[in-house]
N, CA and C atoms as an extended XYZ file, in Angstrom:
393
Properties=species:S:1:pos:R:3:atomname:S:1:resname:S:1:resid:I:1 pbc="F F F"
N       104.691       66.602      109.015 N   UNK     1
C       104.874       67.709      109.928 CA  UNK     1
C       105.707       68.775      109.233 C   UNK     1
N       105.525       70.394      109.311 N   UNK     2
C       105.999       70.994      108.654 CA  UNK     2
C       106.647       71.723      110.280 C   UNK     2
N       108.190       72.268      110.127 N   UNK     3
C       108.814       73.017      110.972 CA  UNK     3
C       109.451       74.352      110.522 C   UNK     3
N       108.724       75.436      111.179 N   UNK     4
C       109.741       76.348      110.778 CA  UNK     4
C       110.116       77.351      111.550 C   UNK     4
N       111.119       78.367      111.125 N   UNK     5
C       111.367       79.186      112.443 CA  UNK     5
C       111.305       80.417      112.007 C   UNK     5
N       110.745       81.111      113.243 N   UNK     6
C       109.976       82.700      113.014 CA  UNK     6
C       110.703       83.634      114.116 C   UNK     6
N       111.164       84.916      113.974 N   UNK     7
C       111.483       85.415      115.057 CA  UNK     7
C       110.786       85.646      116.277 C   UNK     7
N       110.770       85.327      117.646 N   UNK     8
C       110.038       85.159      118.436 CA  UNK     8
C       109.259       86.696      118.602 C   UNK     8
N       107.519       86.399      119.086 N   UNK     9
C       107.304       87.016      119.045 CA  UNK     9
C       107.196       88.453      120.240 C   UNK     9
N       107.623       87.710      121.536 N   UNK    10
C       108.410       88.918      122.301 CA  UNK    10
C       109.060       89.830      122.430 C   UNK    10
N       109.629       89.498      120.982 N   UNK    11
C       110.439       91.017      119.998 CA  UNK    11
C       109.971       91.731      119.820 C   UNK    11
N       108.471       91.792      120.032 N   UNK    12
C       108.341       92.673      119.113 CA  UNK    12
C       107.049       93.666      119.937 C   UNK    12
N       106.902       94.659      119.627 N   UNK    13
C       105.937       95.477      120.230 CA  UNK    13
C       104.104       94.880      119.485 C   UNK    13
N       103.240       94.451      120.500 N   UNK    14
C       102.180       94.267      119.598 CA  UNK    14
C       102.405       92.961      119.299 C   UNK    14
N       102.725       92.112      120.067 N   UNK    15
C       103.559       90.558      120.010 CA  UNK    15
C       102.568       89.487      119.266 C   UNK    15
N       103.143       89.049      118.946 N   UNK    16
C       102.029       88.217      117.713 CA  UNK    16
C       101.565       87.023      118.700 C   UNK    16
N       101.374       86.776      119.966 N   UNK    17
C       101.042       86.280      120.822 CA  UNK    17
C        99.992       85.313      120.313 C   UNK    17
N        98.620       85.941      120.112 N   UNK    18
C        97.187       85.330      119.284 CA  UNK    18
C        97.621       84.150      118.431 C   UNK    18
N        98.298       84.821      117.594 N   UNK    19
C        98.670       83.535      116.252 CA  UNK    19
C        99.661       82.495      116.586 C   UNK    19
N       100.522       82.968      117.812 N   UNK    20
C       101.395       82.022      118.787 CA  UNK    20
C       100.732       80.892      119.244 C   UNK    20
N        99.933       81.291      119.955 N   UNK    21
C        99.066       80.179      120.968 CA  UNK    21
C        98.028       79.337      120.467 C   UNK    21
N        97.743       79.957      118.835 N   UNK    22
C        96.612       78.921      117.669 CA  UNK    22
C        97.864       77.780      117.335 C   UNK    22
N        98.952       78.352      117.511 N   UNK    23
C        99.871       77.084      116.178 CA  UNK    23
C       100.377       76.390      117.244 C   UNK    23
N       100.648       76.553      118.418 N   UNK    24
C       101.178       75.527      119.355 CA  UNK    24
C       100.625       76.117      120.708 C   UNK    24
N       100.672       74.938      122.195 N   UNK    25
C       100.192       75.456      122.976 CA  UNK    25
C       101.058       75.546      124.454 C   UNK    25
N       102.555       75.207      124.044 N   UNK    26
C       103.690       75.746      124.877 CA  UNK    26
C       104.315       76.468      124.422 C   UNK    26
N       105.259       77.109      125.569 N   UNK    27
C       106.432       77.710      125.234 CA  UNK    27
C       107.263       76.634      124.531 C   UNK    27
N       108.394       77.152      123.274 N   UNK    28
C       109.590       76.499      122.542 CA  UNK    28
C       110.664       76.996      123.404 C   UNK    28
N       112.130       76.046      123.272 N   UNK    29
C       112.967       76.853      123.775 CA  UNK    29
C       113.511       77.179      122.203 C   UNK    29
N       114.535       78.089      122.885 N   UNK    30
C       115.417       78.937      121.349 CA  UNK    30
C       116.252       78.319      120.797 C   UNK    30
N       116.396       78.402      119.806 N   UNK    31
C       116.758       77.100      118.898 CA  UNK    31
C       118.560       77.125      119.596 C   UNK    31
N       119.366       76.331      119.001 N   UNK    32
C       120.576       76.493      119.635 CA  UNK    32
C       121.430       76.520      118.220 C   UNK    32
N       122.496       77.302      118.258 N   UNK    33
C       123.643       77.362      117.435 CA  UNK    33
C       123.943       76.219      116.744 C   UNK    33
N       123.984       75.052      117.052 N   UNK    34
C       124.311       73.937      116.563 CA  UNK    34
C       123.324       72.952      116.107 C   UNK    34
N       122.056       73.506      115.933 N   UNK    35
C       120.893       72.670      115.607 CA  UNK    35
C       121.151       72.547      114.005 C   UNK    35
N       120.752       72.108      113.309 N   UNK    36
C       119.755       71.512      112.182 CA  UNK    36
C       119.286       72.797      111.237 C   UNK    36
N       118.750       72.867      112.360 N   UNK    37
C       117.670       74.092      112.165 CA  UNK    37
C       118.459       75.230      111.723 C   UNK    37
N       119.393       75.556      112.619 N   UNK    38
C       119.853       76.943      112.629 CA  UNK    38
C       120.588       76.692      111.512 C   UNK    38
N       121.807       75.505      111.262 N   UNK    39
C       122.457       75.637      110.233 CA  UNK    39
C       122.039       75.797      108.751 C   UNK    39
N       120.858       75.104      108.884 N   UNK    40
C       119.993       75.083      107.438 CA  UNK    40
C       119.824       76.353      107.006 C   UNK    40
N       119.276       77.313      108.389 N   UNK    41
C       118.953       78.996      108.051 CA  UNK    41
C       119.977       79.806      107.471 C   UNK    41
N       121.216       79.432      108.411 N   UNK    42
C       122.438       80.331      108.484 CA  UNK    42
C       122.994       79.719      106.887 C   UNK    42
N       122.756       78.541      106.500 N   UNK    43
C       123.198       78.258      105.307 CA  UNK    43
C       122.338       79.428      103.729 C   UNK    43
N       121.470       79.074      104.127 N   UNK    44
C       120.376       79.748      103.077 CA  UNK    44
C       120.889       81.624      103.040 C   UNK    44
N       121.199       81.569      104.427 N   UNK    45
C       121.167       83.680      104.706 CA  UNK    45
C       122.629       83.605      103.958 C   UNK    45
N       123.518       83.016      104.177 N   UNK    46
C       124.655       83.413      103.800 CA  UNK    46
C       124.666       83.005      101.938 C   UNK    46
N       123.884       82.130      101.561 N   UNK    47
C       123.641       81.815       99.815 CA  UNK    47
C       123.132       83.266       99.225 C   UNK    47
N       122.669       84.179      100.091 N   UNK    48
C       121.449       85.536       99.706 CA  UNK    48
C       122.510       86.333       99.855 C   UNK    48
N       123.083       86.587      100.833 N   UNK    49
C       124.054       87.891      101.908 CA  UNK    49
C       125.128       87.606      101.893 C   UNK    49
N       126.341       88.490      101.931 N   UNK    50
C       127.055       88.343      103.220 CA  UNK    50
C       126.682       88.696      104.124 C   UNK    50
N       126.797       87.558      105.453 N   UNK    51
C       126.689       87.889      106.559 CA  UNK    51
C       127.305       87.624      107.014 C   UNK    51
N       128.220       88.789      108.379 N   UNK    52
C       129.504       88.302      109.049 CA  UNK    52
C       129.182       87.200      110.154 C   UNK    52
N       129.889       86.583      110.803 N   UNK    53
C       129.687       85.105      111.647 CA  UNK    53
C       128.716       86.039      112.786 C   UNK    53
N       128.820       87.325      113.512 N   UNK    54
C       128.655       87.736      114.976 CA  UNK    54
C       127.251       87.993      114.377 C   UNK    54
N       126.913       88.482      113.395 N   UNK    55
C       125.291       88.707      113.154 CA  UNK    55
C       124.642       87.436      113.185 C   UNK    55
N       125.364       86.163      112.395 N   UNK    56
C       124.453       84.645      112.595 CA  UNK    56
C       124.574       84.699      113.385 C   UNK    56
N       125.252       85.087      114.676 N   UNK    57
C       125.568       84.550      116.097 CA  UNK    57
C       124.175       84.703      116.642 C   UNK    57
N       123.499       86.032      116.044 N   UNK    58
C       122.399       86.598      116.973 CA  UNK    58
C       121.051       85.880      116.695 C   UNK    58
N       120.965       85.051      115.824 N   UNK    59
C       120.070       83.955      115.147 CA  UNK    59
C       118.928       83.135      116.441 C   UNK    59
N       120.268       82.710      117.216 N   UNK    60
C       119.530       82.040      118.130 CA  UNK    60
C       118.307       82.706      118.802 C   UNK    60
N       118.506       83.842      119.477 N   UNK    61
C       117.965       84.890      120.498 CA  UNK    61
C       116.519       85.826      120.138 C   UNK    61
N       116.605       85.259      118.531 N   UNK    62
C       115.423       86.170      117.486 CA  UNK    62
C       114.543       85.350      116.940 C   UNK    62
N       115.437       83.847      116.866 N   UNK    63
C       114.425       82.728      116.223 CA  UNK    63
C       114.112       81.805      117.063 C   UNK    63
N       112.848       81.066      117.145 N   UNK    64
C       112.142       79.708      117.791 CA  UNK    64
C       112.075       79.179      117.136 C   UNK    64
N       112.023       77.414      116.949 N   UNK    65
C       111.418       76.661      116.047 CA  UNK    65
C       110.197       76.208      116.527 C   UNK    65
N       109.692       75.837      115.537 N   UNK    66
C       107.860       75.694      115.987 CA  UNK    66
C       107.795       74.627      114.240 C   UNK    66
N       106.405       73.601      114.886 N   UNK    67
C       106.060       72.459      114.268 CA  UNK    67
C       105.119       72.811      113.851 C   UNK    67
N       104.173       72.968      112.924 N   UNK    68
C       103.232       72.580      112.192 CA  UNK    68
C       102.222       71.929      112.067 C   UNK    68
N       101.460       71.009      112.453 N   UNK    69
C       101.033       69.968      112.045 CA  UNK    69
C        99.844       70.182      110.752 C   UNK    69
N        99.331       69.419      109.818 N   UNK    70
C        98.540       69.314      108.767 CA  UNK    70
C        97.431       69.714      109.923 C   UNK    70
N        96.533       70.564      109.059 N   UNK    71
C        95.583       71.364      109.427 CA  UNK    71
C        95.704       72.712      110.398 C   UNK    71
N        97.145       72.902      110.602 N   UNK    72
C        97.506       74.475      111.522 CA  UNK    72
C        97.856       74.861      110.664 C   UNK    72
N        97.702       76.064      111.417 N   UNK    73
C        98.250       77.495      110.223 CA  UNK    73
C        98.867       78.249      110.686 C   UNK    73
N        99.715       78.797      110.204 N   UNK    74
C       100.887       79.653      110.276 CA  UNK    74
C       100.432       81.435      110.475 C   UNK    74
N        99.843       81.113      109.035 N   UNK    75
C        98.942       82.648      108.947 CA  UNK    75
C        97.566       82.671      108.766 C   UNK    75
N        96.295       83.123      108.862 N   UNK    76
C        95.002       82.831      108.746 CA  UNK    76
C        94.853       84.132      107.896 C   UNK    76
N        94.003       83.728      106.425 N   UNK    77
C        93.356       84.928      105.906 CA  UNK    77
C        92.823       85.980      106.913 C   UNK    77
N        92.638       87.006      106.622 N   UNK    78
C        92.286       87.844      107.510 CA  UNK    78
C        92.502       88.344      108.923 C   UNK    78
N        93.701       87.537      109.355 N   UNK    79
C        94.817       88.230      110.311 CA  UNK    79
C        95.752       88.834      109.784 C   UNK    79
N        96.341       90.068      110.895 N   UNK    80
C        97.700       90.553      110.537 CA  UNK    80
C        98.817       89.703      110.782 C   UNK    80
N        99.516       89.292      110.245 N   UNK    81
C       100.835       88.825      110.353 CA  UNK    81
C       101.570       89.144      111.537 C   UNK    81
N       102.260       88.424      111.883 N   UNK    82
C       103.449       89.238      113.310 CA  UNK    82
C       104.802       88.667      113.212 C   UNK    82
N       105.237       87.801      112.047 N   UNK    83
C       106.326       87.244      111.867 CA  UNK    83
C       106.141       86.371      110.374 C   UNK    83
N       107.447       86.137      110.203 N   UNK    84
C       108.661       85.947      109.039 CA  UNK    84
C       108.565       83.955      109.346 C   UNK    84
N       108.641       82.999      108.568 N   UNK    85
C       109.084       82.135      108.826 CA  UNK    85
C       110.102       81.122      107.971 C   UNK    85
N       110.777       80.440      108.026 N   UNK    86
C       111.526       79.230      107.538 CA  UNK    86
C       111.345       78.327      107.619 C   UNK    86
N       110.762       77.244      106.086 N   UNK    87
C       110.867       76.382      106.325 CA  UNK    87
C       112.094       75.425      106.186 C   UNK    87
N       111.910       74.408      107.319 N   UNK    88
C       113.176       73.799      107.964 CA  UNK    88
C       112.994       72.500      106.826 C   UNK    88
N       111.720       72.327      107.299 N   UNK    89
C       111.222       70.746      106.168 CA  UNK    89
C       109.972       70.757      106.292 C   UNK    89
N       109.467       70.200      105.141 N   UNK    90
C       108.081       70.145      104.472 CA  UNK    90
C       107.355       70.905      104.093 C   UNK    90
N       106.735       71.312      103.754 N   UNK    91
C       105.908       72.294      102.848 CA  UNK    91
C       104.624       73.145      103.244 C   UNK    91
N       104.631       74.708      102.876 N   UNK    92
C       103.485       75.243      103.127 CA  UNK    92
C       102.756       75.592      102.006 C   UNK    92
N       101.265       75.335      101.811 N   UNK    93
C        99.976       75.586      100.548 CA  UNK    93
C        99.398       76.777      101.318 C   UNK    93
N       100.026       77.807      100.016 N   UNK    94
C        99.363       79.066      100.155 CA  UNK    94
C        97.883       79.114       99.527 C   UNK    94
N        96.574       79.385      100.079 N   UNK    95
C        95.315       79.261       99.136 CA  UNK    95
C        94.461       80.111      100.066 C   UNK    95
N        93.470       80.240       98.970 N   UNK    96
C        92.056       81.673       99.228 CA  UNK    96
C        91.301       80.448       99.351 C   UNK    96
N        90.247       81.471       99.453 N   UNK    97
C        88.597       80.251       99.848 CA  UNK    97
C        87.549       81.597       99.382 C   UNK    97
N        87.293       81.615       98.081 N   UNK    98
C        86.019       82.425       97.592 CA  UNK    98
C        85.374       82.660       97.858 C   UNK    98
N        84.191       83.118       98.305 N   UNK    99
C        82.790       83.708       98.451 CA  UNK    99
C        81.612       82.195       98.485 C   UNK    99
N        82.292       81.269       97.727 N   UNK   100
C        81.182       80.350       97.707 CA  UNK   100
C        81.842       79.029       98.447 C   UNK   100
N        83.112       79.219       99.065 N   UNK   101
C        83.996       78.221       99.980 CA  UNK   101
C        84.515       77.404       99.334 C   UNK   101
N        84.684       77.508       98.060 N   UNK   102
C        85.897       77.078       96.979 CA  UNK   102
C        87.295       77.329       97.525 C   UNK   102
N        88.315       76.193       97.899 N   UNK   103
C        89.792       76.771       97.937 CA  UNK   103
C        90.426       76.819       96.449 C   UNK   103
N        91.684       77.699       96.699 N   UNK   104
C        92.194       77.972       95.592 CA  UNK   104
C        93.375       77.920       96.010 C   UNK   104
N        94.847       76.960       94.985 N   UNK   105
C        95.874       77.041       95.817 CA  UNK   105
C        96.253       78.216       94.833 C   UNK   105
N        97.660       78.791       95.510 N   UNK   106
C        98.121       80.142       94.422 CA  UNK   106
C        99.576       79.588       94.890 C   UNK   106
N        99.747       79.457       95.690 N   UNK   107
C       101.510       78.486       95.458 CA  UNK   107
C       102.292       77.588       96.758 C   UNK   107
N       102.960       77.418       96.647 N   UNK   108
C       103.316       76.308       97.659 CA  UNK   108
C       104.901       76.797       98.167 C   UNK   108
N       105.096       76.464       98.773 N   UNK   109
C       106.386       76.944       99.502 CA  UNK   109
C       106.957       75.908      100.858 C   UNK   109
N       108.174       75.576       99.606 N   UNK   110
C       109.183       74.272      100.051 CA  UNK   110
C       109.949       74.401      101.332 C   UNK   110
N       110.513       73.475      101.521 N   UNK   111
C       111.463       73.991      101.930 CA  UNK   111
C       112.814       74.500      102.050 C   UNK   111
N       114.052       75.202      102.730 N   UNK   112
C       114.819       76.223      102.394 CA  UNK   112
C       114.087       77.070      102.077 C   UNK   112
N       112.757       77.889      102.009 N   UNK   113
C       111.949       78.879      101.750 CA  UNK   113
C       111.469       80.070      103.228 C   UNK   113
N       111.446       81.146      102.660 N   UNK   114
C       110.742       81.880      103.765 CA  UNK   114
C       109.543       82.170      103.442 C   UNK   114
N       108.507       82.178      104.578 N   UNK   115
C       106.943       82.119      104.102 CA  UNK   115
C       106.033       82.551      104.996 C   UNK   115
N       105.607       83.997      104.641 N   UNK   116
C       104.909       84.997      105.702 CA  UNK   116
C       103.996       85.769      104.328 C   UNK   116
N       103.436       86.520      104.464 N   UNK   117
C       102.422       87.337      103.704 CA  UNK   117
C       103.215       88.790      103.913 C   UNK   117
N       104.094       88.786      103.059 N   UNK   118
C       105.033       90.078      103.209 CA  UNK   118
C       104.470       91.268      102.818 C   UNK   118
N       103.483       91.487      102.029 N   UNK   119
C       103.460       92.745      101.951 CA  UNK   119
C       102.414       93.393      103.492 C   UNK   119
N       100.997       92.201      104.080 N   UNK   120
C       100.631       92.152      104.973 CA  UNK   120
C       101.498       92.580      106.141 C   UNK   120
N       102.264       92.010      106.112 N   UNK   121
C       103.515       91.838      107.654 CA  UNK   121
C       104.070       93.481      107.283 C   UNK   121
N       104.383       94.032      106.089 N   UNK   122
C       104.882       95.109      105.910 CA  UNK   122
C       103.953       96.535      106.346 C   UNK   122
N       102.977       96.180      105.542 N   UNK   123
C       101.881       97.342      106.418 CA  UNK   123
C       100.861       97.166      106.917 C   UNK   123
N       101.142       96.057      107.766 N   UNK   124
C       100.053       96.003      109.231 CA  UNK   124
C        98.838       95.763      108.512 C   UNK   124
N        98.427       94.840      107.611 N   UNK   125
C        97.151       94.590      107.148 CA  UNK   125
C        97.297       93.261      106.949 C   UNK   125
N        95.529       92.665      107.173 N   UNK   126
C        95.053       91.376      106.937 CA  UNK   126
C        95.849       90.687      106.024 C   UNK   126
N        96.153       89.345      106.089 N   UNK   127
C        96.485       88.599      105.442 CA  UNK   127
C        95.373       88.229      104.302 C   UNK   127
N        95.657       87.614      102.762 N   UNK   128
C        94.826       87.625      102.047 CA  UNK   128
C        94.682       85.978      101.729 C   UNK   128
N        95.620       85.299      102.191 N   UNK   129
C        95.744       83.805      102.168 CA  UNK   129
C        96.183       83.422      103.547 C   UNK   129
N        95.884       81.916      103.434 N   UNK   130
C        95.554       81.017      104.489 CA  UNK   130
C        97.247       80.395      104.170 C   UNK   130
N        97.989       80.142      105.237 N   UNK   131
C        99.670       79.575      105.280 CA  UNK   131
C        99.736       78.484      106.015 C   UNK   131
């Protein structure tokens, strides 16, 4: 099982709702300050940043955790993106699928990793790999 956490998508205008309801089929609650989860994140942001304590504070309220299972996807070639994710534990295989339905992996992403199709998520265009 792969877990990771994405800022929810109610944040956001144009809510990534669609790609919400493919990867799981309830509501999550919001992760809590003292999870696992959060500390792992808040550990990793503060290895990158300073970040003062009242900005991790706001962690909870922006991020969900959400599960994975082998054969879901996070991101689907040829969707737009609508969120950022972390993995908490286990691993995501970034890969294409050619013209003749050949996959191709192009890299993998551990965990302590963030793993979205950033330049996609940046200007509102299709994803070019499968997450």
């Amino acid at each position: 099982m792969y877990t990771s956490l994405y800022p929810n998508p109610q944040e956001y205008e144009g809510s990534g709702e669609a790609l919400h309801s493919r990867v799981i089929t309830s509501p999550l609650p919001f992760i809590s300050m003292f999870s696992p989860a959060y500390l792992q994140l808040s550990h990793v942001l503060r290895a990158l940043v300073d970040i003062p304590g009242d900005e991790l504070a706001k962690l909870p309220q922006i991020f969900q955790q959400l599960s994975c299972r082998t054969g879901e996807f996070f991101i689907r070639a040829g969707e737009v993106p609508q969120q950022i994710g972390f993995v908490v534990s286990g691993i995501f295989r970034l890969y294409y699928v050619n013209v003749a339905g050949t996959e191709f992996t192009k890299s993998f992403c551990p965990e302590n990793h963030f793993v979205t199709a950033y330049s996609a998520l940046i200007l509102k265009q299709p994803a070019q790999f499968f997450y």
